[in-house]
C-alpha positions in Angstrom: 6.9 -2.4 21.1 10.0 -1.6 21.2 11.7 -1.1 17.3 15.5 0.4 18.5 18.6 -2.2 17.9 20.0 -3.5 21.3 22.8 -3.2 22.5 23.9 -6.4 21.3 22.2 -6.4 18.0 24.5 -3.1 17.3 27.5 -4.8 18.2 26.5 -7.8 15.8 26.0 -5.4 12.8 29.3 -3.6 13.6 31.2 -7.3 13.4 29.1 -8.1 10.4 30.0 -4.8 8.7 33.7 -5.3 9.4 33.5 -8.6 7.9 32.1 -7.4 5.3 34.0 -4.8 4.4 36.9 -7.3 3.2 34.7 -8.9 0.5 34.0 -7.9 -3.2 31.0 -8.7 -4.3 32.5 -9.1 -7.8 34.4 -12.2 -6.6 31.4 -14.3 -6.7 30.9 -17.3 -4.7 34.7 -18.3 -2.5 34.7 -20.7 -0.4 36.9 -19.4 2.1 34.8 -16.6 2.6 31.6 -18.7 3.7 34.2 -21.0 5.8 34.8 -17.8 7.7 31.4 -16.3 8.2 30.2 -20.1 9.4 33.3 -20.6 11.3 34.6 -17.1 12.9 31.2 -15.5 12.6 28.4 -18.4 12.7 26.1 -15.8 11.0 25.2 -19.1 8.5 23.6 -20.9 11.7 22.5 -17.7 13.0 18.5 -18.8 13.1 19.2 -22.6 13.6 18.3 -23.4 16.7 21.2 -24.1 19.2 20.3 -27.9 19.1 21.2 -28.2 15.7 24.5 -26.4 16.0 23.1 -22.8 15.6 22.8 -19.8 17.7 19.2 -19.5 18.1 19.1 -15.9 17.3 15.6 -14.0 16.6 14.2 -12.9 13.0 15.1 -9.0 13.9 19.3 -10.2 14.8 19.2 -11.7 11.1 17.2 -8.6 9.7 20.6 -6.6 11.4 23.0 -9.3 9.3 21.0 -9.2 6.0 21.0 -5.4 6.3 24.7 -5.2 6.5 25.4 -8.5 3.4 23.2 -6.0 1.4 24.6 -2.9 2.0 28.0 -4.9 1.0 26.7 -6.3 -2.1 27.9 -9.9 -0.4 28.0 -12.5 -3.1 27.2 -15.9 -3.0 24.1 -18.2 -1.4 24.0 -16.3 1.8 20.5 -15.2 1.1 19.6 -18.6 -0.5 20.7 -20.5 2.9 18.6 -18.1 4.8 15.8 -18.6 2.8 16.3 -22.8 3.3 16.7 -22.3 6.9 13.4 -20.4 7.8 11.6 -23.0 5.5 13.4 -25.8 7.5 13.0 -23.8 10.9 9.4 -23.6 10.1 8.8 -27.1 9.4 11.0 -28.5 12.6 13.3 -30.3 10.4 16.6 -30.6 12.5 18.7 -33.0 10.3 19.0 -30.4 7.7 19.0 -27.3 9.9 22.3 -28.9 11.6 24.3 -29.3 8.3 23.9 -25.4 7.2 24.7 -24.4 10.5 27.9 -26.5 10.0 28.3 -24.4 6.2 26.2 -26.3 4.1 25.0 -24.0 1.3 21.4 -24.5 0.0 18.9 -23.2 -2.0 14.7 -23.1 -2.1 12.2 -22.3 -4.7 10.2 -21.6 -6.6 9.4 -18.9 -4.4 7.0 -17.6 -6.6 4.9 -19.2 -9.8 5.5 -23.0 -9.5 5.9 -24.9 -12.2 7.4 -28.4 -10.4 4.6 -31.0 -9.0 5.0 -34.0 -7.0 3.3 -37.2 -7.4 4.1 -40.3 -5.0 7.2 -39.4 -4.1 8.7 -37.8 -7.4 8.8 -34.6 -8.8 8.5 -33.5 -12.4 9.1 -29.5 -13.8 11.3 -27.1 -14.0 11.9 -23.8 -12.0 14.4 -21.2 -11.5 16.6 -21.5 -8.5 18.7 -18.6 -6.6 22.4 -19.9 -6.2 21.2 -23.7 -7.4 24.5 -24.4 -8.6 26.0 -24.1 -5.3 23.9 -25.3 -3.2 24.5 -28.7 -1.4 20.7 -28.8 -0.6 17.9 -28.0 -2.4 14.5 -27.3 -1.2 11.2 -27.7 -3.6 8.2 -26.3 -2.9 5.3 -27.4 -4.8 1.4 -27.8 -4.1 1.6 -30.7 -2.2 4.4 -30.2 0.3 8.4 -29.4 0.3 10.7 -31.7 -0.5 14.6 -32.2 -0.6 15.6 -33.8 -4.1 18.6 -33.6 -6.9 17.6 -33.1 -10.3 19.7 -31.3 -13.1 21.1 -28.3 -13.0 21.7 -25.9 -15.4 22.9 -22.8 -14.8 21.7 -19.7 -16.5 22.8 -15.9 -17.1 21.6 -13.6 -14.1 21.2 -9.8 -14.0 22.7 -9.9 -10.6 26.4 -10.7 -11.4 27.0 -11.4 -7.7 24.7 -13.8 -7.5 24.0 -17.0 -9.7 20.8 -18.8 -10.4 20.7 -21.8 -11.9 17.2 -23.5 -14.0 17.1 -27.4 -11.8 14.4 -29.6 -14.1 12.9 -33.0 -12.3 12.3 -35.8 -14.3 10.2 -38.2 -12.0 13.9 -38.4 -9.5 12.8 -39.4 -6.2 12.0 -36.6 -3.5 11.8 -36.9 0.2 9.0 -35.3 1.8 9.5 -32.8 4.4 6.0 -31.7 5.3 3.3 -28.8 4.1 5.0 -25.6 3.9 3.8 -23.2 6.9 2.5 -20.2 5.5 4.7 -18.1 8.0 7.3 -19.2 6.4 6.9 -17.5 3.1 6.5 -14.3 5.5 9.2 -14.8 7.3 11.2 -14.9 3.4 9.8 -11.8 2.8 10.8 -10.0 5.9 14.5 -11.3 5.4 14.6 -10.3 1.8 13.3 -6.6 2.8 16.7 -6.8 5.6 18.7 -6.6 2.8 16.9 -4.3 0.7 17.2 -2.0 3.7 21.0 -2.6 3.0 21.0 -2.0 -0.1 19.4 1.5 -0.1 21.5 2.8 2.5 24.4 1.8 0.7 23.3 3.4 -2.6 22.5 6.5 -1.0 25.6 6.8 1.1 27.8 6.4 -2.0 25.9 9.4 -3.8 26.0 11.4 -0.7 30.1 10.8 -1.0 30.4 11.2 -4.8 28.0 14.5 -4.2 30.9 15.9 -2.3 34.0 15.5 -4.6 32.2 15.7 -8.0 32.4 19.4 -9.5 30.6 20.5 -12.5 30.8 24.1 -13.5 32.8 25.2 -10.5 30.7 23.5 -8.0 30.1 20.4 -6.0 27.2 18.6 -7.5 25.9 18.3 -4.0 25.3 21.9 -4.2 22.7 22.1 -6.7 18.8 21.9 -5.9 18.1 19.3 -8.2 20.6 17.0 -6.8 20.3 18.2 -2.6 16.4 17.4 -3.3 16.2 13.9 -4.8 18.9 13.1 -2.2 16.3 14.5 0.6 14.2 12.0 -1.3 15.7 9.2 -0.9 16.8 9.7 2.8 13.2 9.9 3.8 12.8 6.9 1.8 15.4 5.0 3.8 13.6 6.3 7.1 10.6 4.9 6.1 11.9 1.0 4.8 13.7 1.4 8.1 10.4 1.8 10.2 8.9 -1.4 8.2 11.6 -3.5 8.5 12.5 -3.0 11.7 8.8 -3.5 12.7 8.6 -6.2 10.4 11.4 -8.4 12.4 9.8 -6.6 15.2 6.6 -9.5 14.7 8.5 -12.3 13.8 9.8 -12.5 16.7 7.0 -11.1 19.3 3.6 -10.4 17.2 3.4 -13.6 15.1 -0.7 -12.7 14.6 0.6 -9.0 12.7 3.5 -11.0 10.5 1.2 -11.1 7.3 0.3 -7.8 7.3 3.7 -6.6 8.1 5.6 -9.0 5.1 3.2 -7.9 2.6 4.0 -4.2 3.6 7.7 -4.9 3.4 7.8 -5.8 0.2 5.2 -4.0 -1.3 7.3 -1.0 -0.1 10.6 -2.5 -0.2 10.9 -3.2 -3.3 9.9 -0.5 -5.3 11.7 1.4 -2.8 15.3 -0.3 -2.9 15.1 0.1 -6.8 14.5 3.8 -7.2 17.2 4.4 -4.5 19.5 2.3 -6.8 18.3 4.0 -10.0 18.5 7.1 -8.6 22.1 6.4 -7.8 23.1 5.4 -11.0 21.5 8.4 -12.6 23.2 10.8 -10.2 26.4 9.3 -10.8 26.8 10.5 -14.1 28.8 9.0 -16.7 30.7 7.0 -13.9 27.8 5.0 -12.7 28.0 3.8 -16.3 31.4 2.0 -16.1 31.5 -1.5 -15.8 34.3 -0.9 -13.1 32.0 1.1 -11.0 30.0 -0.2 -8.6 27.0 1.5 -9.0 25.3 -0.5 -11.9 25.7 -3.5 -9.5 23.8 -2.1 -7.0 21.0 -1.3 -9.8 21.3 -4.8 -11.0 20.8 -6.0 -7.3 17.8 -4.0 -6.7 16.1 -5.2 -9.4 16.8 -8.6 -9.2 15.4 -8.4 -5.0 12.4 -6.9 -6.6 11.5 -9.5 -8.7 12.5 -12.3 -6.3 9.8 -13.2 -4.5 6.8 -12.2 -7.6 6.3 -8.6 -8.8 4.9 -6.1 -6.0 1.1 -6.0 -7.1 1.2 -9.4 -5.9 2.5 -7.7 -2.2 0.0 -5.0 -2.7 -2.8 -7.2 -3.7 -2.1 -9.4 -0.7 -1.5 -6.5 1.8 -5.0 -4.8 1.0 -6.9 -8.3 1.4 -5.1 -8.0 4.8 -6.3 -5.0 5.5 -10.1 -5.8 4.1 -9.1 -2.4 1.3 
Protein backbone atom coordinates (compact mmCIF):
# COMPACT_ATOMS: atom_id res chain seq x y z
CA UNK A 1 0.00 0.00 0.00
CA UNK A 2 1.37 2.73 -1.02
CA UNK A 3 -0.77 6.18 0.11
CA UNK A 4 2.01 9.15 -1.17
CA UNK A 5 0.75 11.26 -4.44
CA UNK A 6 2.84 10.29 -7.58
CA UNK A 7 4.73 12.04 -9.31
CA UNK A 8 2.10 12.71 -11.79
CA UNK A 9 -0.75 12.96 -9.45
CA UNK A 10 1.34 16.15 -7.90
CA UNK A 11 1.74 17.64 -11.09
CA UNK A 12 -2.16 17.21 -11.75
CA UNK A 13 -3.00 19.03 -8.47
CA UNK A 14 -0.44 21.78 -9.09
CA UNK A 15 -2.38 22.44 -12.74
CA UNK A 16 -5.69 22.02 -10.97
CA UNK A 17 -4.68 24.48 -8.26
CA UNK A 18 -3.50 27.09 -10.81
CA UNK A 19 -6.71 26.82 -12.56
CA UNK A 20 -8.28 27.29 -9.82
CA UNK A 21 -6.80 29.99 -8.43
CA UNK A 22 -8.51 32.35 -11.26
CA UNK A 23 -12.08 31.47 -10.16
CA UNK A 24 -14.45 33.01 -7.50
CA UNK A 25 -16.51 30.94 -6.09
CA UNK A 26 -19.00 33.77 -5.67
CA UNK A 27 -19.50 33.93 -9.42
CA UNK A 28 -21.65 30.94 -9.45
CA UNK A 29 -22.06 28.75 -12.24
CA UNK A 30 -20.07 30.39 -15.88
CA UNK A 31 -19.99 28.74 -18.62
CA UNK A 32 -16.79 29.62 -19.82
CA UNK A 33 -15.17 28.41 -16.86
CA UNK A 34 -16.50 24.63 -17.27
CA UNK A 35 -15.65 25.04 -21.23
CA UNK A 36 -12.11 25.49 -19.94
CA UNK A 37 -11.79 22.85 -17.32
CA UNK A 38 -13.43 20.21 -20.02
CA UNK A 39 -11.56 21.63 -22.83
CA UNK A 40 -7.90 22.85 -21.53
CA UNK A 41 -7.96 20.68 -18.54
CA UNK A 42 -10.49 17.54 -19.25
CA UNK A 43 -10.70 17.24 -15.43
CA UNK A 44 -14.84 16.88 -16.43
CA UNK A 45 -13.98 13.52 -18.23
CA UNK A 46 -11.30 12.70 -15.84
CA UNK A 47 -12.99 9.17 -14.68
CA UNK A 48 -14.77 8.48 -18.07
CA UNK A 49 -13.16 5.94 -19.54
CA UNK A 50 -10.96 6.81 -22.64
CA UNK A 51 -13.57 5.10 -24.94
CA UNK A 52 -16.11 7.47 -24.10
CA UNK A 53 -13.90 10.48 -24.62
CA UNK A 54 -12.38 10.50 -21.07
CA UNK A 55 -9.08 10.03 -19.62
CA UNK A 56 -9.51 7.00 -17.70
CA UNK A 57 -7.94 8.20 -14.66
CA UNK A 58 -8.21 6.29 -11.10
CA UNK A 59 -10.61 7.25 -8.05
CA UNK A 60 -7.28 8.59 -6.04
CA UNK A 61 -6.27 11.27 -9.47
CA UNK A 62 -10.00 12.66 -8.92
CA UNK A 63 -9.60 12.55 -4.98
CA UNK A 64 -6.25 14.97 -6.00
CA UNK A 65 -8.77 17.32 -8.29
CA UNK A 66 -11.77 17.37 -5.70
CA UNK A 67 -9.27 18.22 -3.05
CA UNK A 68 -7.98 21.24 -4.90
CA UNK A 69 -12.09 22.47 -6.42
CA UNK A 70 -12.68 22.37 -2.48
CA UNK A 71 -9.86 24.06 -1.21
CA UNK A 72 -10.95 26.79 -3.99
CA UNK A 73 -14.55 26.92 -3.05
CA UNK A 74 -15.17 26.08 -7.05
CA UNK A 75 -18.71 26.87 -7.90
CA UNK A 76 -20.99 25.21 -10.06
CA UNK A 77 -21.99 21.25 -10.84
CA UNK A 78 -18.41 20.06 -10.78
CA UNK A 79 -19.20 17.84 -7.87
CA UNK A 80 -22.72 17.01 -9.28
CA UNK A 81 -21.05 15.61 -12.70
CA UNK A 82 -18.73 13.64 -10.70
CA UNK A 83 -21.30 12.18 -8.71
CA UNK A 84 -23.33 11.23 -12.26
CA UNK A 85 -20.22 9.87 -13.71
CA UNK A 86 -19.29 7.23 -10.99
CA UNK A 87 -23.02 6.19 -10.95
CA UNK A 88 -22.82 5.94 -14.82
CA UNK A 89 -19.18 4.39 -14.64
CA UNK A 90 -20.55 1.90 -12.34
CA UNK A 91 -23.40 0.79 -14.29
CA UNK A 92 -21.29 0.60 -17.86
CA UNK A 93 -23.37 3.16 -19.44
CA UNK A 94 -21.16 4.66 -22.19
CA UNK A 95 -23.75 6.93 -24.12
CA UNK A 96 -24.00 9.21 -21.21
CA UNK A 97 -20.46 8.90 -19.87
CA UNK A 98 -19.30 10.31 -23.53
CA UNK A 99 -21.46 13.45 -23.35
CA UNK A 100 -20.03 14.75 -19.80
CA UNK A 101 -16.70 14.00 -20.87
CA UNK A 102 -17.55 16.36 -23.90
CA UNK A 103 -18.98 19.16 -20.86
CA UNK A 104 -22.32 17.99 -20.29
CA UNK A 105 -23.26 19.03 -16.83
CA UNK A 106 -25.54 16.68 -14.80
CA UNK A 107 -26.80 15.92 -11.64
CA UNK A 108 -28.01 12.58 -9.40
CA UNK A 109 -30.06 12.04 -6.43
CA UNK A 110 -31.63 11.64 -4.07
CA UNK A 111 -28.50 10.58 -2.63
CA UNK A 112 -29.91 10.09 0.57
CA UNK A 113 -33.93 9.55 1.86
CA UNK A 114 -35.83 8.82 -1.41
CA UNK A 115 -38.90 10.06 -1.90
CA UNK A 116 -39.29 9.37 -6.02
CA UNK A 117 -40.59 5.72 -7.08
CA UNK A 118 -40.82 4.28 -10.41
CA UNK A 119 -43.55 2.22 -11.78
CA UNK A 120 -43.47 0.80 -15.50
CA UNK A 121 -41.41 3.13 -16.85
CA UNK A 122 -42.48 6.43 -14.92
CA UNK A 123 -41.52 8.08 -12.04
CA UNK A 124 -43.61 9.97 -9.49
CA UNK A 125 -42.10 12.28 -6.28
CA UNK A 126 -40.12 14.79 -5.50
CA UNK A 127 -36.52 15.15 -4.16
CA UNK A 128 -33.89 17.65 -3.76
CA UNK A 129 -31.20 17.85 -6.43
CA UNK A 130 -27.48 19.36 -6.14
CA UNK A 131 -27.06 21.85 -9.13
CA UNK A 132 -30.58 20.42 -10.90
CA UNK A 133 -30.98 23.54 -12.57
CA UNK A 134 -28.02 23.20 -14.51
CA UNK A 135 -27.75 20.11 -15.26
CA UNK A 136 -28.34 18.70 -18.88
CA UNK A 137 -28.70 15.22 -17.38
CA UNK A 138 -30.34 14.09 -14.50
CA UNK A 139 -29.89 10.83 -12.85
CA UNK A 140 -32.85 9.25 -10.38
CA UNK A 141 -32.25 6.82 -8.10
CA UNK A 142 -35.05 5.10 -6.61
CA UNK A 143 -35.86 1.46 -5.23
CA UNK A 144 -36.15 -0.05 -8.30
CA UNK A 145 -33.22 1.06 -10.42
CA UNK A 146 -31.70 4.56 -11.85
CA UNK A 147 -33.12 6.22 -14.46
CA UNK A 148 -32.47 9.32 -16.79
CA UNK A 149 -35.80 11.47 -16.92
CA UNK A 150 -36.95 15.42 -17.09
CA UNK A 151 -39.46 16.46 -14.75
CA UNK A 152 -39.88 20.10 -13.37
CA UNK A 153 -37.60 22.04 -11.83
CA UNK A 154 -37.80 24.34 -9.34
CA UNK A 155 -35.05 25.86 -7.88
CA UNK A 156 -34.75 26.52 -4.25
CA UNK A 157 -32.59 28.80 -1.71
CA UNK A 158 -29.30 26.88 -0.72
CA UNK A 159 -26.97 27.51 2.26
CA UNK A 160 -24.10 27.01 -0.05
CA UNK A 161 -24.24 30.17 -2.18
CA UNK A 162 -21.73 28.64 -4.64
CA UNK A 163 -23.69 26.02 -5.31
CA UNK A 164 -27.48 25.70 -6.34
CA UNK A 165 -29.91 22.92 -5.75
CA UNK A 166 -32.96 22.85 -7.29
CA UNK A 167 -36.44 20.62 -5.85
CA UNK A 168 -37.22 18.30 -9.63
CA UNK A 169 -41.01 16.72 -8.94
CA UNK A 170 -42.09 13.63 -11.48
CA UNK A 171 -45.48 13.41 -12.34
CA UNK A 172 -45.75 9.90 -14.01
CA UNK A 173 -43.08 11.61 -17.19
CA UNK A 174 -41.54 8.72 -18.76
CA UNK A 175 -38.03 7.51 -17.47
CA UNK A 176 -35.45 5.33 -19.17
CA UNK A 177 -34.03 2.68 -17.17
CA UNK A 178 -30.42 2.46 -16.69
CA UNK A 179 -29.97 -0.64 -14.49
CA UNK A 180 -29.86 -1.43 -10.48
CA UNK A 181 -27.59 0.88 -8.89
CA UNK A 182 -24.18 -0.90 -7.74
CA UNK A 183 -23.75 -0.48 -4.29
CA UNK A 184 -20.00 0.64 -4.88
CA UNK A 185 -21.16 3.24 -6.41
CA UNK A 186 -22.69 5.04 -3.47
CA UNK A 187 -19.09 4.44 -1.92
CA UNK A 188 -17.27 5.55 -4.44
CA UNK A 189 -19.78 9.14 -3.83
CA UNK A 190 -18.69 9.14 -0.58
CA UNK A 191 -14.95 8.86 -1.09
CA UNK A 192 -15.21 11.81 -3.73
CA UNK A 193 -17.24 13.95 -1.51
CA UNK A 194 -14.56 13.42 1.44
CA UNK A 195 -11.72 14.71 -1.56
CA UNK A 196 -13.19 17.79 -1.29
CA UNK A 197 -13.80 18.03 2.33
CA UNK A 198 -10.08 17.38 2.54
CA UNK A 199 -9.95 20.66 0.46
CA UNK A 200 -11.87 22.39 2.24
CA UNK A 201 -10.15 22.00 5.60
CA UNK A 202 -6.89 22.79 4.42
CA UNK A 203 -8.12 25.83 2.92
CA UNK A 204 -9.86 26.99 6.08
CA UNK A 205 -6.91 26.38 8.13
CA UNK A 206 -4.37 27.92 5.87
CA UNK A 207 -6.41 31.19 5.86
CA UNK A 208 -6.33 31.38 9.74
CA UNK A 209 -2.84 30.43 9.89
CA UNK A 210 -2.36 33.79 7.43
CA UNK A 211 -4.84 36.10 9.26
CA UNK A 212 -3.04 34.69 12.67
CA UNK A 213 0.00 36.49 11.39
CA UNK A 214 -1.13 40.02 10.55
CA UNK A 215 -4.02 40.32 13.08
CA UNK A 216 -2.80 42.27 16.29
CA UNK A 217 -4.82 42.65 19.35
CA UNK A 218 -3.32 44.25 22.37
CA UNK A 219 0.09 44.60 20.84
CA UNK A 220 0.35 41.20 19.56
CA UNK A 221 -0.22 38.88 16.78
CA UNK A 222 -3.24 36.76 17.53
CA UNK A 223 -1.09 33.88 16.52
CA UNK A 224 0.86 34.45 19.55
CA UNK A 225 -1.68 33.62 22.09
CA UNK A 226 -2.11 30.01 23.59
CA UNK A 227 -5.65 29.88 22.97
CA UNK A 228 -5.34 30.59 19.44
CA UNK A 229 -1.59 28.53 18.66
CA UNK A 230 -3.60 25.50 20.32
CA UNK A 231 -6.86 25.15 18.52
CA UNK A 232 -4.76 25.81 15.46
CA UNK A 233 -2.52 22.63 16.54
CA UNK A 234 -6.04 21.20 16.60
CA UNK A 235 -6.96 21.49 13.61
CA UNK A 236 -3.69 20.66 11.87
CA UNK A 237 -3.73 17.27 13.38
CA UNK A 238 -7.19 17.09 12.21
CA UNK A 239 -6.16 17.74 8.62
CA UNK A 240 -3.45 14.89 9.07
CA UNK A 241 -5.78 12.54 9.96
CA UNK A 242 -8.84 13.25 7.01
CA UNK A 243 -5.59 13.20 4.89
CA UNK A 244 -4.70 9.56 6.00
CA UNK A 245 -8.52 8.40 5.25
CA UNK A 246 -8.86 10.00 2.21
CA UNK A 247 -5.94 9.13 0.73
CA UNK A 248 -6.46 5.50 1.89
CA UNK A 249 -9.84 5.78 0.94
CA UNK A 250 -9.00 6.54 -2.98
CA UNK A 251 -6.26 4.24 -2.08
CA UNK A 252 -9.22 1.10 -2.40
CA UNK A 253 -11.07 2.34 -5.05
CA UNK A 254 -8.73 1.88 -7.10
CA UNK A 255 -6.67 -1.42 -5.75
CA UNK A 256 -8.73 -2.91 -2.59
CA UNK A 257 -12.27 -2.84 -3.96
CA UNK A 258 -13.12 -5.68 -0.95
CA UNK A 259 -11.97 -2.71 1.92
CA UNK A 260 -14.10 0.33 -0.08
CA UNK A 261 -17.16 0.02 2.35
CA UNK A 262 -15.37 0.16 5.30
CA UNK A 263 -13.15 2.82 4.09
CA UNK A 264 -16.30 5.26 2.64
CA UNK A 265 -18.12 4.91 5.78
CA UNK A 266 -14.96 6.04 7.69
CA UNK A 267 -14.56 9.03 5.36
CA UNK A 268 -17.43 10.46 6.02
CA UNK A 269 -18.16 9.56 9.38
CA UNK A 270 -14.84 11.47 9.99
CA UNK A 271 -14.98 13.83 7.17
CA UNK A 272 -17.65 15.46 7.84
CA UNK A 273 -17.73 16.36 11.23
CA UNK A 274 -14.29 17.13 10.68
CA UNK A 275 -14.45 19.61 7.54
CA UNK A 276 -17.15 21.54 9.61
CA UNK A 277 -15.31 22.23 12.95
CA UNK A 278 -12.29 23.28 10.81
CA UNK A 279 -14.69 25.75 9.02
CA UNK A 280 -16.27 26.89 12.31
CA UNK A 281 -13.37 27.10 13.89
CA UNK A 282 -12.20 29.44 11.22
CA UNK A 283 -14.95 31.63 11.34
CA UNK A 284 -14.70 32.03 15.08
CA UNK A 285 -10.96 32.75 14.96
CA UNK A 286 -11.52 35.32 12.38
CA UNK A 287 -13.17 37.68 14.59
CA UNK A 288 -15.45 40.22 13.55
CA UNK A 289 -14.16 39.78 9.92
CA UNK A 290 -15.20 36.26 9.38
CA UNK A 291 -18.56 37.92 9.89
CA UNK A 292 -18.65 40.18 6.77
CA UNK A 293 -20.57 39.11 3.93
CA UNK A 294 -17.41 40.20 1.79
CA UNK A 295 -15.27 37.80 3.60
CA UNK A 296 -14.83 34.56 2.59
CA UNK A 297 -14.83 32.73 5.57
CA UNK A 298 -18.62 32.33 6.15
CA UNK A 299 -18.59 30.57 2.71
CA UNK A 300 -16.40 28.18 3.72
CA UNK A 301 -18.67 27.51 6.87
CA UNK A 302 -21.67 27.41 4.67
CA UNK A 303 -19.80 24.82 2.40
CA UNK A 304 -18.85 22.60 5.22
CA UNK A 305 -22.02 22.28 6.34
CA UNK A 306 -23.81 21.85 3.37
CA UNK A 307 -20.97 18.60 2.45
CA UNK A 308 -21.99 17.37 5.73
CA UNK A 309 -25.41 17.02 5.17
CA UNK A 310 -25.09 15.87 1.55
CA UNK A 311 -24.94 12.43 1.53
CA UNK A 312 -27.45 11.92 5.13
CA UNK A 313 -26.30 13.01 8.55
CA UNK A 314 -23.04 11.16 9.92
CA UNK A 315 -24.81 8.63 12.44
CA UNK A 316 -25.93 7.13 9.33
CA UNK A 317 -21.84 6.77 8.34
CA UNK A 318 -21.21 5.75 11.89
CA UNK A 319 -23.99 3.34 12.05
CA UNK A 320 -22.94 1.87 8.81
CA UNK A 321 -19.13 1.83 9.60
CA UNK A 322 -19.59 -0.17 12.99
CA UNK A 323 -21.96 -2.92 11.14
CA UNK A 324 -18.73 -3.08 9.00
CA UNK A 325 -16.78 -3.61 11.54
CA UNK A 326 -19.22 -6.17 13.49
CA UNK A 327 -18.99 -3.08 16.75
Amino acid sequence: MNLLLSDEQRELGSVAKAFLSTVSPRDGYVQAVYERLNGELGLGGLIVPEDCGGSGAGYADLAVVLEEAGAALLPGPFLSTVFAAIVLRELGEKEHLTAIASGVPATVGPLWGGGITATDGTLTGEALFLNGAEADLVLVITAEGVFTAQGTVSPVDALDITRSQARISFGGEPAVALGALPARALDLIAVALAAEQLGVIRAALAAIVEYGKVRVAFGRAIGSYQGVKHKLADLHCALEQAESIVRYAAWTADEAPDELPTAAALSQAYLGRACFQAAKDSLLLHGGIGFTWEHDAHIYYKRAKSDEVLLGPSRIHRAKLADLLEL
